[in-house]
DRENPA-3360 file (N, C-alpha, C; in nm, 2 decimals, always signed):
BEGIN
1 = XXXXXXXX = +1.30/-1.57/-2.84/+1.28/-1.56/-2.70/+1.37/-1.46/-2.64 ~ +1.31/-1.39/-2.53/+1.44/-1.27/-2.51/+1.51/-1.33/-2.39 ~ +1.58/-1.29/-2.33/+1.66/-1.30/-2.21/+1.58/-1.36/-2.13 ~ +1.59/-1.48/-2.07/+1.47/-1.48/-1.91/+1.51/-1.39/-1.82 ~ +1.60/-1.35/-1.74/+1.66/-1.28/-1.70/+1.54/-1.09/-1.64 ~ +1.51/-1.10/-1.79/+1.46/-0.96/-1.85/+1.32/-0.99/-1.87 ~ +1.24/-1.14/-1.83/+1.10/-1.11/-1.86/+1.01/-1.13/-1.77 ~ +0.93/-1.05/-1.76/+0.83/-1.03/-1.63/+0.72/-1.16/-1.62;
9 = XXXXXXXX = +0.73/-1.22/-1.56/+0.65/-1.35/-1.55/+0.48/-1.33/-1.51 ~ +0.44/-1.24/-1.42/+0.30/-1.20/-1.40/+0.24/-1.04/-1.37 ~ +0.18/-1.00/-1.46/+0.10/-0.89/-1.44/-0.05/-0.88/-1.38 ~ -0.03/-0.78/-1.28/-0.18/-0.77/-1.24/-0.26/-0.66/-1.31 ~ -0.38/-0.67/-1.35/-0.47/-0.61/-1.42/-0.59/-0.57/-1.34 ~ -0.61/-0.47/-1.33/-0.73/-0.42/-1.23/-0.83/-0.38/-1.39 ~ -0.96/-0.45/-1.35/-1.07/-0.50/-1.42/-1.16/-0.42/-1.44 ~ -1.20/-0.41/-1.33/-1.38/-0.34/-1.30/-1.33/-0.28/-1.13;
17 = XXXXXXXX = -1.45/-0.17/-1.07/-1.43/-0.14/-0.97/-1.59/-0.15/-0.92 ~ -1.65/-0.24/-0.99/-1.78/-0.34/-0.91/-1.79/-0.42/-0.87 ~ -1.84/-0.42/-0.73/-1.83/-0.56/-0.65/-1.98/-0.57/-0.56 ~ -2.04/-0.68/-0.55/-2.15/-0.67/-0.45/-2.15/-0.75/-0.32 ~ -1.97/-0.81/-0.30/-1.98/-0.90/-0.18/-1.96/-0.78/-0.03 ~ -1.96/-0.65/-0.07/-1.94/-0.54/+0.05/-1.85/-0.61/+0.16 ~ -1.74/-0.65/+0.11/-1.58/-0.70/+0.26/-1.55/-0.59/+0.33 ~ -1.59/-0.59/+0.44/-1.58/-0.47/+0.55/-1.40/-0.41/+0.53;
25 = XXXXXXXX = -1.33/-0.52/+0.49/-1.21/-0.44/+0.46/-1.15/-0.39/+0.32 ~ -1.25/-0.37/+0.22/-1.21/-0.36/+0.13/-1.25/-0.21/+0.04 ~ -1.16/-0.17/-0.04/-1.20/-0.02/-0.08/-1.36/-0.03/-0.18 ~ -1.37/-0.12/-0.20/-1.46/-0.16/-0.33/-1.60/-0.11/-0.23 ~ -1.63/-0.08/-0.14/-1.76/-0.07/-0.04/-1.76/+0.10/-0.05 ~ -1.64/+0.16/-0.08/-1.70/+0.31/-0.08/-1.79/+0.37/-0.18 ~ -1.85/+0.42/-0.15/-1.97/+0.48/-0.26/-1.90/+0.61/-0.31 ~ -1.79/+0.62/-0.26/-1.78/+0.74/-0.37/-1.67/+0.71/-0.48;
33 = XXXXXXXX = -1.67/+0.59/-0.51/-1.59/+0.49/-0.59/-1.69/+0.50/-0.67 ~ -1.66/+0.62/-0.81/-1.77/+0.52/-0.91/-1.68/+0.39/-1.02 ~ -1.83/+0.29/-0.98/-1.84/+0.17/-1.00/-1.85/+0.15/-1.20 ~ -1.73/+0.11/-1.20/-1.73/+0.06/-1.37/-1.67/-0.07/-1.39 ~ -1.69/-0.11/-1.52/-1.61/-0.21/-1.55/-1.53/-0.15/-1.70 ~ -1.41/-0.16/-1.71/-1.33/-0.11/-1.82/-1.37/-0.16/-1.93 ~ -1.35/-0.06/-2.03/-1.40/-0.12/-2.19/-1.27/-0.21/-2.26 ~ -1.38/-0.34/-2.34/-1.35/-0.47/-2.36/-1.21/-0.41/-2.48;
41 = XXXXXXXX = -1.26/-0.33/-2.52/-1.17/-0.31/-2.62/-0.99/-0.22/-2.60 ~ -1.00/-0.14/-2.46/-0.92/-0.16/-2.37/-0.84/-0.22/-2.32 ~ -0.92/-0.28/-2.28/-0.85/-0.40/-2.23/-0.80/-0.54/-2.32 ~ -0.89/-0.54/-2.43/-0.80/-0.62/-2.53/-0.68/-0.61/-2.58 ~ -0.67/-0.44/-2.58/-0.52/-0.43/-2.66/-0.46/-0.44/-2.51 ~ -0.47/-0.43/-2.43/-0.35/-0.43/-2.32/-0.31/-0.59/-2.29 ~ -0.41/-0.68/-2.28/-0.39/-0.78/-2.28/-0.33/-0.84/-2.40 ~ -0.31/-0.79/-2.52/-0.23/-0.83/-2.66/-0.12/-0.79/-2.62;
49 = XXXXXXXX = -0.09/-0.68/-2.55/+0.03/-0.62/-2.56/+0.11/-0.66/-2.45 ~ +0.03/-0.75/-2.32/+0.07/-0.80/-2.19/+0.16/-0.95/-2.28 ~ +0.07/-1.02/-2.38/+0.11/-1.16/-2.45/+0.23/-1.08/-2.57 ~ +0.19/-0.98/-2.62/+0.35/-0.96/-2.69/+0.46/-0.95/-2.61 ~ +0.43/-0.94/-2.48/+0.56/-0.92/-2.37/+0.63/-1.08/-2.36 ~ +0.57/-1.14/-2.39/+0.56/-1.28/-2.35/+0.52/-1.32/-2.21 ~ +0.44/-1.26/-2.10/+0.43/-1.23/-2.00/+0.33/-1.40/-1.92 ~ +0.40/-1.46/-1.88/+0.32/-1.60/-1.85/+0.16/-1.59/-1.79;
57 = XXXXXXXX = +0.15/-1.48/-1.73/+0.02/-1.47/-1.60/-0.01/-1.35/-1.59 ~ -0.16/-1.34/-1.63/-0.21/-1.20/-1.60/-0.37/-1.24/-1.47 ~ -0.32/-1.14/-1.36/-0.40/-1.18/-1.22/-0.50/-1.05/-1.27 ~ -0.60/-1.11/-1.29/-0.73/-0.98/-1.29/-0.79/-0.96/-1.18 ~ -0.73/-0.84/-1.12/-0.81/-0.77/-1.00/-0.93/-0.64/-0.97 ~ -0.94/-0.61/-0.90/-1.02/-0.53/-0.81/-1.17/-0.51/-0.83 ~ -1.20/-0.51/-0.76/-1.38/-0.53/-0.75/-1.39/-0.65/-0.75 ~ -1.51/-0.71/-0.83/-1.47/-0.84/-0.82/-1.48/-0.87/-0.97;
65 = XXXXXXXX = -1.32/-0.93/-1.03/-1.32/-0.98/-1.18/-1.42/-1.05/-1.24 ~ -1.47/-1.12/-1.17/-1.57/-1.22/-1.22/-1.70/-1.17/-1.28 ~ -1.75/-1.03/-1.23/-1.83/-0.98/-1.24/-1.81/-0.88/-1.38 ~ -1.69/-0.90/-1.44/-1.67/-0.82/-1.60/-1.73/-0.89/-1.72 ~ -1.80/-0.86/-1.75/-1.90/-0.91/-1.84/-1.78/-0.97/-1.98 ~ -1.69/-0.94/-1.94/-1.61/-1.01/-2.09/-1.50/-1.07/-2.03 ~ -1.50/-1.12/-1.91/-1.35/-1.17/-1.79/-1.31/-1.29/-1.90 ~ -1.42/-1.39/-1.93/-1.40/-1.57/-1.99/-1.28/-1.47/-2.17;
73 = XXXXXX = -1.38/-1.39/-2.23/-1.31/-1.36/-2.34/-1.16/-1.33/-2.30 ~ -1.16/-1.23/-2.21/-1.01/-1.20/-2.17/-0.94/-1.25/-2.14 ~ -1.02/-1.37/-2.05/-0.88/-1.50/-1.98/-0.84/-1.56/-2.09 ~ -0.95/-1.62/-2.23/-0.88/-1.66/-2.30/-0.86/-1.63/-2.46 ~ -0.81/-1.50/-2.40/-0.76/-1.42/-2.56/-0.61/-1.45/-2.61 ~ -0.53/-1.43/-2.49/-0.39/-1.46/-2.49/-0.35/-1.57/-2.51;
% end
């Protein structure tokens, strides 16, 4: 266990930049945003490498997370 002192308790992970709820205040409504969702295999190793940090909490953001076709695998890979 390293130092608590020295370990980052939660990371945010920006996901996908697709969303269909269009929030008048949100950047996810510009169309010149092209719309993806990151590859699973990407994001696997970052999320391995978020859990070798020992990192308690990873917040999946932008667009809307829910809508990443592998969100359930990722939440529970780590």
């Amino acid at each position: 266990m390293k130092d608590s002192c020295y370990l980052i308790n939660m990371v945010v992970l920006h996901i996908t930049t697709c969303c269909t709820h269009r929030c008048s205040f949100c950047y996810a409504i510009d169309d010149s945003v092209q719309k993806i969702h990151q590859s699973r295999t990407i994001l696997g190793n970052v999320v391995d490498e978020i859990a070798k940090a020992e990192v308690k909490e990873i917040l999946f953001v932008r667009g809307d997370p829910a809508s990443h076709p592998d969100v359930v695998a990722l939440a529970t890979q780590a």
